[in-house]
N, C-alpha and C positions, 0 to 999 in steps of 0.2 A: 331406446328410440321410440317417438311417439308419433305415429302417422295416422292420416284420417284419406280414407279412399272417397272417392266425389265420385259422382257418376251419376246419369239417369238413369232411370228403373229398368233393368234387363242389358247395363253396361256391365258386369262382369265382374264388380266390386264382391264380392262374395267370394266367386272362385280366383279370384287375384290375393284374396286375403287371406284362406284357406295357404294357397301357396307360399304367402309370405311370411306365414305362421310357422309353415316349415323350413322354410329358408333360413328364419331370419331368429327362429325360436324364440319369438314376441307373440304375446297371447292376442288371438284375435277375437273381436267384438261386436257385433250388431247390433243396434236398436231396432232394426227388424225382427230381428228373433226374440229381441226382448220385447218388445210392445207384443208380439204374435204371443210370449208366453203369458205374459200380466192380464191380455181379451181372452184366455182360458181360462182363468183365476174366477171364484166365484164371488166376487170382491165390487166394491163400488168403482173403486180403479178399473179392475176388470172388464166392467160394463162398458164405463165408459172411454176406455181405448177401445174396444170392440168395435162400438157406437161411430167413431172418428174415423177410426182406419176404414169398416167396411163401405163407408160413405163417398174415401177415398181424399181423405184430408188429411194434413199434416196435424198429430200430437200438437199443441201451444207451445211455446218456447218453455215458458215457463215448468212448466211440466216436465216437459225434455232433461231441459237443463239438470232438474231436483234426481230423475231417474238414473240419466248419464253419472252424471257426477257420486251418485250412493254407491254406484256399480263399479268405479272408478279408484273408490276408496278401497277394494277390497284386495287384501297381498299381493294376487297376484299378477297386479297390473300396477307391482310401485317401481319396476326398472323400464315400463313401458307398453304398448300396446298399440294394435291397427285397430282404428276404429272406423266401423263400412256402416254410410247412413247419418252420420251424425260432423261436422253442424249443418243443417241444414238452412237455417235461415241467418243473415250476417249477425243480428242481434246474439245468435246463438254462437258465433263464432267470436265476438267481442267477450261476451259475455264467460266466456267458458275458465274453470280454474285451473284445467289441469294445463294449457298451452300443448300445443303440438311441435313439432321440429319441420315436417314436411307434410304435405296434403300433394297427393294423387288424384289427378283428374282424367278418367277416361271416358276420353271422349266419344261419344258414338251417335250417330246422329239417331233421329226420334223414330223413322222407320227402319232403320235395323235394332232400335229398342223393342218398339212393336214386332218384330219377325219376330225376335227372339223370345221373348215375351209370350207371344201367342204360339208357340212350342211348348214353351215350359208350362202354360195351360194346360196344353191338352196332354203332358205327361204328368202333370202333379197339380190340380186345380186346387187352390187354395180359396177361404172365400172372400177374404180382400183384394182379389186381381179378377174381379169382374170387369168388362170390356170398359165400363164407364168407371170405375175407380183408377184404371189404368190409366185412359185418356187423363183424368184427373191430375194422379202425379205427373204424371208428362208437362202438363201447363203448370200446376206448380215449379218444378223442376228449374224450369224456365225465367218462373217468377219470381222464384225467393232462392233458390240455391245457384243461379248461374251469377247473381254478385257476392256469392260467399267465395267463388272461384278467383272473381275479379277482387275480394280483399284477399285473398293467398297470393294471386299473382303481384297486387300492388308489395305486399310485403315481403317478397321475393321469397318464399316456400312454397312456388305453386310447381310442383313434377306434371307435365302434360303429355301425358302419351294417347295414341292412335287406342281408340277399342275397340276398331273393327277389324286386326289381325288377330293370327290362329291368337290361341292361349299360348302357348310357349314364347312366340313372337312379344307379346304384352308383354309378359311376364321376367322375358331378358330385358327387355327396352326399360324396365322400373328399375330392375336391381342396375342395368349401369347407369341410366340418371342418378338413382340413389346414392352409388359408390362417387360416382363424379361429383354428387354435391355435396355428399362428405366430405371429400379431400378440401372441395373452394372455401370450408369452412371454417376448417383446422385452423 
């Protein structure tokens, strides 16, 4: 199964993945962890994801895409995987090789993004979630990943659940979307 979790920055995409990694025993994947690990790298790459993220901009498609997709070829993501973070722009959702099955959108509006957000600041401050890189993805979010939503819904793989109940709440609401939209598919 190939899922891609949607969400704005501090919707829960992370720990819904984490989850459904164990659930579902599908390898889960970020390009947040992956861009975070490549801006460590002592690398021209390096710099410049560094460069991009701490400014509070989205990676280029292009870029994306070459990264995703290298990471995508590797064993063991050939029966499937959750990908949290990626596509984020439609281009990138056209454009993409591997095709998805289902895309998860949790939805959570922008200030319980920001609550949550500026929690996890002040318990783990990272240096690309400064107040103004934040505000940043938020309006991106808005402007290039909210008709990535509206291509998954046109194409009828869009799962839309509530992000502002507990975790376990989330987390049942996807697996029986999931299993319900398995069976309508058979």
């Amino acid at each position: 199964m190939k899922l891609v979790l949607l969400g704005i920055q501090g919707s829960g995409k992370s720990t819904q993945g984490n989850l459904l990694n164990e659930k579902l025993e599908i390898p889960y994947l970020s390009t947040g962890h992956i861009f975070r690990k490549l801006a460590k790298e002592h690398s021209s790459l390096g710099r410049y994801i560094k460069e991009i993220m701490n400014a509070g901009y989205l990676i280029p498609d292009n870029k994306t895409l070459e990264i995703v997709s290298e990471y995508l070829h590797r064993p063991e993501y050939e029966k499937g995987y959750i990908m949290d973070g990626f596509p984020r722009t439609v281009n990138q959702a056209e454009a993409f090789e591997n095709g998805i099955d289902w895309a998860i959108y949790l939805k959570v509006s922008d200030r319980e993004a920001l609550w949550r957000l500026a929690y996890r600041v002040n318990e783990e401050q990272r240096e690309d979630e400064t107040l103004h890189a934040l505000r940043k993805r938020i309006d991106q979010f808005h402007q290039f990943t909210e008709p990535v939503i509206a291509h998954y819904r046109k194409k009828g793989t869009l799962i839309e659940i509530d992000g502002e109940q507990s975790i376990e709440d989330i987390h049942a609401g996807i697996m029986t979307k999931l299993n319900g939209a398995a069976k309508k598919h058979k």
